[in-house]
N, C-alpha and C positions, 0 to 999 in steps of 0.2 A: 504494500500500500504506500502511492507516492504523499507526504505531505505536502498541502498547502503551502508554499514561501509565503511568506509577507514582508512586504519590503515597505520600513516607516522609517521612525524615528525614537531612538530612545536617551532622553535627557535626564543628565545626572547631576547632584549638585556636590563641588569638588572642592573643598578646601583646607586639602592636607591634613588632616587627620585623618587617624587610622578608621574611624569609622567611613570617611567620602572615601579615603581607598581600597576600605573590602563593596563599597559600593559601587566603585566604580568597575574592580574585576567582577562583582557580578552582573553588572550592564555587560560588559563587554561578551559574557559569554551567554547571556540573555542575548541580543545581536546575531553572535554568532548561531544561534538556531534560529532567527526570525529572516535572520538577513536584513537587518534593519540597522539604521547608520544612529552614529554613538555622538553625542554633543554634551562635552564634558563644560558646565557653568557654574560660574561665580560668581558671585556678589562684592561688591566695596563701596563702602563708606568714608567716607572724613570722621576722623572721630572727632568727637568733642570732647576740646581740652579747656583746661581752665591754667593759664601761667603758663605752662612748657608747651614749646613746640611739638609738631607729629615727627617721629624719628625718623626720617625717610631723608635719598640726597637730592637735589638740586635738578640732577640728571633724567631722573628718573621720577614719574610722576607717577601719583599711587596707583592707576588704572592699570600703567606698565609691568608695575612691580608686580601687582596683580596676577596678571595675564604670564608673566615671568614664573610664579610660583606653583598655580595651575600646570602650565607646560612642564612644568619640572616633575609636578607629582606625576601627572599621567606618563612622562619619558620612565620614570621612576620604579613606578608600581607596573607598568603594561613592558618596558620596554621600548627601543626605539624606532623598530618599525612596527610593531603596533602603536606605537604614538601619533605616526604618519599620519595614520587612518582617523582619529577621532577630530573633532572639528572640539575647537575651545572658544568659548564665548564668554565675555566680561563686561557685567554691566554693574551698572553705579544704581544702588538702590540694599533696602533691609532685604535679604536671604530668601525669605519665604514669598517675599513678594517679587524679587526676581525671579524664581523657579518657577513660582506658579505663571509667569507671564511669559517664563522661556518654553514651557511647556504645554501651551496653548498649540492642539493640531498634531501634539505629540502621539505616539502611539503607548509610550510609557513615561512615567517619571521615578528616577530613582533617589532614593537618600541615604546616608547613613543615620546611625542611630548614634548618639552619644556615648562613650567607654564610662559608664558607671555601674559599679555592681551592688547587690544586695538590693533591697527593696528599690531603690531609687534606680536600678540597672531596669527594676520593671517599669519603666514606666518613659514613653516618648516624650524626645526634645520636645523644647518648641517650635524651632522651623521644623520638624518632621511629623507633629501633630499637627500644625496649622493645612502644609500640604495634604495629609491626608482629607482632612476633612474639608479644605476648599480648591481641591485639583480638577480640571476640567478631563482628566485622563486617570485611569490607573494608576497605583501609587505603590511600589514595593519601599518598605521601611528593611534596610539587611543590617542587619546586628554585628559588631565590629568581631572581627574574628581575635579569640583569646588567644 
């Protein structure tokens, strides 16, 4: 029996932590059985300081550094020609509200889940409870590998 291909789109949301990178190998081999293309995204903010400057140099503006540090994880955690393949998006906006707007037409969204254990290990982020429950797509939460 031939299966169905489907060919979409499966977005992740990636910000170096161990939990966006057991999310993000399971997107990618979620993909790998849909045939559906990987868009590894992230979020930044300016933060808000009160007295000290944001620690970042001259050269490099937060977006870049951004998009630099994404690239790295996914070179990192996949590999470099699996890296090739995934598209990386970086937008300026809170986590939850970029995913869920990057994931708009998606065919999946992925997230990781927070590294905490004991009672509170049970129990979803906040960007990963807000997606679940206002995702215009399906929403896998994967739990950080111990």
């Amino acid at each position: 029996m031939m299966m169905n291909q489907k060919y979409g789109r499966v977005v992740v949301g990636v910000d170096g932590s161990e939990g966006s990178k057991a999310a993000l190998r399971w997107a990618v081999g979620q993909a790998d059985l849909t045939g559906a293309k990987v868009e590894a995204v992230a979020a930044w903010e300016y933060p808000a300081t009160y007295g000290w400057a944001p620690m970042y140099s001259d050269d490099e503006t937060l977006p870049e550094l951004t998009k630099k540090q994404v690239s790295e994880t996914v070179r990192d955690t996949l590999g470099a020609e699996a890296a090739d393949l995934i598209g990386v998006t970086v937008t300026e906006g809170q986590s939850a509200h970029v995913l869920l707007t990057s994931s708009a037409g998606a065919d999946l969204l992925v997230v990781g889940r927070r590294g905490r254990g004991g009672f509170a290990g049970l129990l979803l982020g906040s960007v990963s409870q807000h997606c679940v429950h206002h995702a215009s797509c399906p929403v896998v939460v994967v739990p950080r590998a111990e």
